[in-house]
C-alpha positions as CSV (number, residue, x, y, z in Angstrom):
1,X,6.0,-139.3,-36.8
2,X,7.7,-135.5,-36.7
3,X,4.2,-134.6,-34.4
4,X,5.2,-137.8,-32.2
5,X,8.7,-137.1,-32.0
6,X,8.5,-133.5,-31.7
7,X,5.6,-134.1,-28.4
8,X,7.9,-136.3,-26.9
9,X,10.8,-134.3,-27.0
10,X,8.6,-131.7,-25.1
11,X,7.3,-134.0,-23.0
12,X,10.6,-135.0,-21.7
13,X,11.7,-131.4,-21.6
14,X,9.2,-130.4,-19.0
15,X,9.8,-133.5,-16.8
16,X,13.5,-132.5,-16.9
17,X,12.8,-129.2,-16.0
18,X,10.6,-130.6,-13.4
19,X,12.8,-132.4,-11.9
20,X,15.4,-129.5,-12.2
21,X,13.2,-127.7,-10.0
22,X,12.8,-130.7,-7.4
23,X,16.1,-130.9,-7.0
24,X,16.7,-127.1,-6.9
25,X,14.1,-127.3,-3.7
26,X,15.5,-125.5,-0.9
27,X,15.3,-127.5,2.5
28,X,15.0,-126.3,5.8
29,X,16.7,-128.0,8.6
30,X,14.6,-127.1,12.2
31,X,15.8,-128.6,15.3
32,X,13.5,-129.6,17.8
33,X,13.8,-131.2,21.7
34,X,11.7,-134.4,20.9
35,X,11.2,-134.7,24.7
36,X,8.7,-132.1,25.2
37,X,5.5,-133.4,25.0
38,X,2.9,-132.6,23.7
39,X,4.6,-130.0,21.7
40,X,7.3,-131.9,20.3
41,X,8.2,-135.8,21.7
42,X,9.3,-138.5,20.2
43,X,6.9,-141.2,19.2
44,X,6.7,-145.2,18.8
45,X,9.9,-146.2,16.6
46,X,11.8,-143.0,17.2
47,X,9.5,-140.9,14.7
48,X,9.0,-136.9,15.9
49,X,5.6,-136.0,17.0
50,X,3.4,-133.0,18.6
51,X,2.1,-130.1,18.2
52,X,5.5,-128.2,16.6
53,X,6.6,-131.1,14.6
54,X,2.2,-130.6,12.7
55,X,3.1,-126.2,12.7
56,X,6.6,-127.1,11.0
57,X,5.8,-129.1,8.7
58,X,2.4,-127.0,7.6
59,X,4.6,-123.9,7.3
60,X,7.0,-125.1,5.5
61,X,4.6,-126.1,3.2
62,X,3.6,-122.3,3.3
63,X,7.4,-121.3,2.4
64,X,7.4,-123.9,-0.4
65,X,10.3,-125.3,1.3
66,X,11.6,-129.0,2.2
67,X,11.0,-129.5,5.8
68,X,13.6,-131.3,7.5
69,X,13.3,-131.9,11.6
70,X,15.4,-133.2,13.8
71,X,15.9,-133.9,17.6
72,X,18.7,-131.9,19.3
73,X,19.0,-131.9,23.1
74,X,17.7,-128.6,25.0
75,X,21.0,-127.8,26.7
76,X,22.9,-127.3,23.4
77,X,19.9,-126.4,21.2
78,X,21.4,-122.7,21.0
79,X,24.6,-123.7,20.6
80,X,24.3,-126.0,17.6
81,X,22.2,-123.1,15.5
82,X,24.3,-120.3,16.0
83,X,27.0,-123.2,14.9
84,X,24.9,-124.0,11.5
85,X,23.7,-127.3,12.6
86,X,20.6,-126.5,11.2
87,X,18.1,-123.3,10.2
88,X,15.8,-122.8,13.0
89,X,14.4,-124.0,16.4
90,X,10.9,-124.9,17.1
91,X,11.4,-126.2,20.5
92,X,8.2,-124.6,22.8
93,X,11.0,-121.9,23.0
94,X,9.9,-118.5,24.5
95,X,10.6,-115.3,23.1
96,X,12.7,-113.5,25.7
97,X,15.5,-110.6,25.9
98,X,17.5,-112.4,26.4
99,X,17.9,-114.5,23.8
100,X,17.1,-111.8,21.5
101,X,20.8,-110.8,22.4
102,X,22.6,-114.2,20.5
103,X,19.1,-115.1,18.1
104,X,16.5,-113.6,16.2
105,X,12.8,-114.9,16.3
106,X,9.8,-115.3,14.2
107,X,6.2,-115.1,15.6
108,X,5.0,-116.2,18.2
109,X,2.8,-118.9,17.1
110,X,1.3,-119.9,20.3
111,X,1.0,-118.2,23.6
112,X,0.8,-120.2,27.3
113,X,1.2,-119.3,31.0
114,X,3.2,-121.2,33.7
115,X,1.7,-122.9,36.7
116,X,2.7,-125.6,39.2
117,X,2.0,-129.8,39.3
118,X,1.9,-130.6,42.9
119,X,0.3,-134.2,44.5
120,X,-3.2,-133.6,44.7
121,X,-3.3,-134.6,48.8
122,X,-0.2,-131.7,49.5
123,X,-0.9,-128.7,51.1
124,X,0.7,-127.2,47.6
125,X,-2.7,-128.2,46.2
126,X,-4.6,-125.2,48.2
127,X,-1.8,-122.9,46.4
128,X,-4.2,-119.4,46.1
129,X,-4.5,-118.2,42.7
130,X,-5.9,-121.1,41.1
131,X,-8.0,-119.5,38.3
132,X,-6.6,-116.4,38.0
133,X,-4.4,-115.5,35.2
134,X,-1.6,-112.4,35.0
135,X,0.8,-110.3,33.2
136,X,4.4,-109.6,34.4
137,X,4.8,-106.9,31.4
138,X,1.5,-105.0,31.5
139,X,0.2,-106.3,35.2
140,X,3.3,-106.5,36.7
141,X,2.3,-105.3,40.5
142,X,-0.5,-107.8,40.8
143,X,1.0,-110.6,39.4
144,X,3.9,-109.8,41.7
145,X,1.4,-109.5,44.2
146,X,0.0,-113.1,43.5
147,X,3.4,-114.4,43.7
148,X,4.2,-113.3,47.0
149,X,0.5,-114.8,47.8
150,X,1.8,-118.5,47.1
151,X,5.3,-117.9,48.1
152,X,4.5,-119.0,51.8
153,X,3.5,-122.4,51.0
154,X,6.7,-123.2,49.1
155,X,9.2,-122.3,52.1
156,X,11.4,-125.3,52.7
157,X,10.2,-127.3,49.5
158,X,12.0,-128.5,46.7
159,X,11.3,-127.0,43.3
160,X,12.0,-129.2,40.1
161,X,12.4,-126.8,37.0
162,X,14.0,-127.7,33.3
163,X,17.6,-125.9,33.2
164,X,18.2,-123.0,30.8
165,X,14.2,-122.1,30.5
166,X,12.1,-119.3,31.1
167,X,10.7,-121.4,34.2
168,X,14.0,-121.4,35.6
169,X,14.9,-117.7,35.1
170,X,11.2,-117.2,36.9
171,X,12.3,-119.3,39.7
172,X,15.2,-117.7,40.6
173,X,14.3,-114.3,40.3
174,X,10.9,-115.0,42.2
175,X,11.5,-118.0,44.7
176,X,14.8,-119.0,45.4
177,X,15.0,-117.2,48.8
178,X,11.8,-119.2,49.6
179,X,12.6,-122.6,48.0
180,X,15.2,-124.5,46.7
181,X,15.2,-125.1,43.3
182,X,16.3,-127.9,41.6
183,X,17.6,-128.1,37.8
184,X,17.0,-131.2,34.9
185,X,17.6,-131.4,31.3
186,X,14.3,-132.6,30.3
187,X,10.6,-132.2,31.8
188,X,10.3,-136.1,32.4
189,X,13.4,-136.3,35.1
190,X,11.4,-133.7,36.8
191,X,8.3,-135.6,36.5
192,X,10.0,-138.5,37.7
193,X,11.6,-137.1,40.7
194,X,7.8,-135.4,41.9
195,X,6.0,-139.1,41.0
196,X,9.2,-140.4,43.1
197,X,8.6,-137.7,45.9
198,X,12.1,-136.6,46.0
199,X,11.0,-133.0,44.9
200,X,7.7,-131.4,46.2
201,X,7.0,-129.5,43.0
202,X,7.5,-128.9,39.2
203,X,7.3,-125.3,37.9
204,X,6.4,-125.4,33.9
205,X,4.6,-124.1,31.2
206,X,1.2,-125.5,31.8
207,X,0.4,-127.2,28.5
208,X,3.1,-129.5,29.4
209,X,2.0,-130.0,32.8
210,X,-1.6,-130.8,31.1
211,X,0.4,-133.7,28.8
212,X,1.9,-134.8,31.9
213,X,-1.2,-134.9,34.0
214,X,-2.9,-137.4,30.8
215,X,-0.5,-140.0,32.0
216,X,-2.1,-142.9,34.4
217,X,0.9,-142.6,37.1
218,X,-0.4,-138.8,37.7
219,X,-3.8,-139.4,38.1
220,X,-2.8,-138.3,42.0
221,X,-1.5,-135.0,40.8
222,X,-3.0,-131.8,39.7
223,X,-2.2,-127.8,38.4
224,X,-1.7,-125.3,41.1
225,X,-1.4,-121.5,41.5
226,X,-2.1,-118.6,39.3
227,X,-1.5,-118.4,35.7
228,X,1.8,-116.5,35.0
229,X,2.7,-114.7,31.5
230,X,5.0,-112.2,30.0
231,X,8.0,-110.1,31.7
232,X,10.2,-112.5,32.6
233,X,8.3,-115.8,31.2
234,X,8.5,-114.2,27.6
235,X,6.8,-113.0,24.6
236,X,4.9,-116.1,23.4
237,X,7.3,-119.4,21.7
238,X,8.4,-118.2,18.4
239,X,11.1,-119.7,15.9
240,X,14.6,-118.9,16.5
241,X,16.8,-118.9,14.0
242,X,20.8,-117.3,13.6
243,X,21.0,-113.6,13.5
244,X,21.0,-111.8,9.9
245,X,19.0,-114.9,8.2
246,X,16.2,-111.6,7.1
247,X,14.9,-113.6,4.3
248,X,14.7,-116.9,6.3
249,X,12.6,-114.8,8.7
250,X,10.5,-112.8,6.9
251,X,9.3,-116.2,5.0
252,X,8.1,-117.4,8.9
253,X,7.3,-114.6,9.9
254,X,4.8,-114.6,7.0
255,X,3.7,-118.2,7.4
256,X,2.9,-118.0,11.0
257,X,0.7,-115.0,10.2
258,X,-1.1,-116.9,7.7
259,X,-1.3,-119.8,9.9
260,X,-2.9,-117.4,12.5
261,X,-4.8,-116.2,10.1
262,X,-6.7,-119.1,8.5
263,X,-7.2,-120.9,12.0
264,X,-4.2,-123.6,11.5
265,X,-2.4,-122.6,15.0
266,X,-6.0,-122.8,16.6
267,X,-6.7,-126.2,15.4
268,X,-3.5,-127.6,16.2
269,X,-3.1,-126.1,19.5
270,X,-7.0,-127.6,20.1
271,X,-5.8,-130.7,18.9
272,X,-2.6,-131.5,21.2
273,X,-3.1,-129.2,24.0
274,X,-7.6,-129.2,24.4
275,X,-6.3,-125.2,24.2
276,X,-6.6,-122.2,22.3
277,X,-2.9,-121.2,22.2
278,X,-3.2,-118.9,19.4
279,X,-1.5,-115.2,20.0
280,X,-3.6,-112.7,20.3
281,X,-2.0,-108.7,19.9
């Protein structure tokens, strides 16, 4: 009876210090757009999905952390961190300059250009570059070059970008004086307005324009123009979170890599976008 007693008592030690430990789990609060698809969207009865919401959770799991993610509009997304709404931002949020100046960033964990959705039957659609692929950091004359190619073509049109993005910084350094441009808060008003024909063209990163182009009402529609990274457009999307959080980072930081690594960000990238958006360098 003294074995029985003395096992149980053991027994119910450990699931005491088990549960300790469960409740001791750290959790993680990253904030997300949810309108963004196919990297993050929200999904039949309100639930989070996409590419982002798969990478979060699977390096969280890498952190041995409690993943919590929630939907915060784009406008504010920067706003709300820095005001400890929650930990981090995966958001399809590029790495630039200057956001390094109010956030710090992890990664990146995925890498993709910029291009333009035009109406297959407008003269947009004979945009030249199609194909080609550049480099505003380390090509920067020739992809300057191929800018001023298509730039032509967009005098007089209407240009519908997502506000507060790297899209919209590119637009108004490069084609404002050529264009008008035209500011949403999410990529589907824009899509809306071009399927409505009230603007002539969307500027975006292209693996949205590929989730937009998988929808039946843009079966008319196609990708235009050369494919535009770095400079201005970023260093690849990455994981913001508030300034000083070093531990908070380095645990991403090493995730991502390992994600990387062992072909995770390949698989999931393959598996929402038909892409390869791992970094590479």
């Amino acid at each position: 009876m003294k074995f029985v007693k003395t096992v149980g008592l053991a027994l119910l030690g450990s699931a005491l210090a088990l549960g300790g430990a469960a409740a001791q789990e750290k959790t993680v609060k990253i904030a997300t757009e949810g309108a963004y698809a196919p990297w993050n969207f929200t999904g039949a009865g309100g639930k989070l999905e996409g590419f982002e919401i798969d990478l979060a959770n699977d390096l969280c799991a890498r952190m041995r952390v409690k993943c919590e993610i929630v939907a915060q509009d784009w406008d504010g997304i920067i706003p709300a961190l820095t005001a400890k709404k929650y930990d981090a931002i995966m958001a399809g949020m590029s790495i630039t300059d200057e956001r390094k100046k109010t956030i710090d960033f992890a990664g990146p964990y995925a890498n993709s250009p910029n291009g333009f959705l035009v109406a297959k039957n407008s003269d947009l659609a004979k945009m030249p570059g199609k194909g080609e692929a550049f480099n505003l950091g380390s090509q920067q004359a020739a992809a300057e070059k191929a800018i001023q190619a298509y730039k032509p073509l967009l005098k007089g049109k209407t240009i519908g970008v997502q506000g507060s993005t790297i899209h919209a910084s590119f637009a108004d350094k490069y084609l404002k004086d050529t264009a008008e441009i035209r500011e949403y808060k999410t990529t589907e008003q824009h899509d809306l307005d071009l399927a409505a024909g009230r603007i002539d063209a969307v500027l975006a990163d292209s693996t949205a324009i590929i989730g937009t182009l998988d929808k039946p009402e843009f079966k008319d529609y196609t990708m235009a123009g050369p494919s535009i990274t770095g400079g201005i457009l970023g260093a690849g999307v990455g994981v913001g979170m508030r300034k000083g959080e070093t531990e908070l980072q380095k645990s991403f930081e090493a995730a991502i890599q390992a994600a990387v690594k062992d072909g995770t960000v390949k698989k999931l990238s393959e598996k929402w976008f038909k892409i390869d958006l791992t970094p590479r360098g």
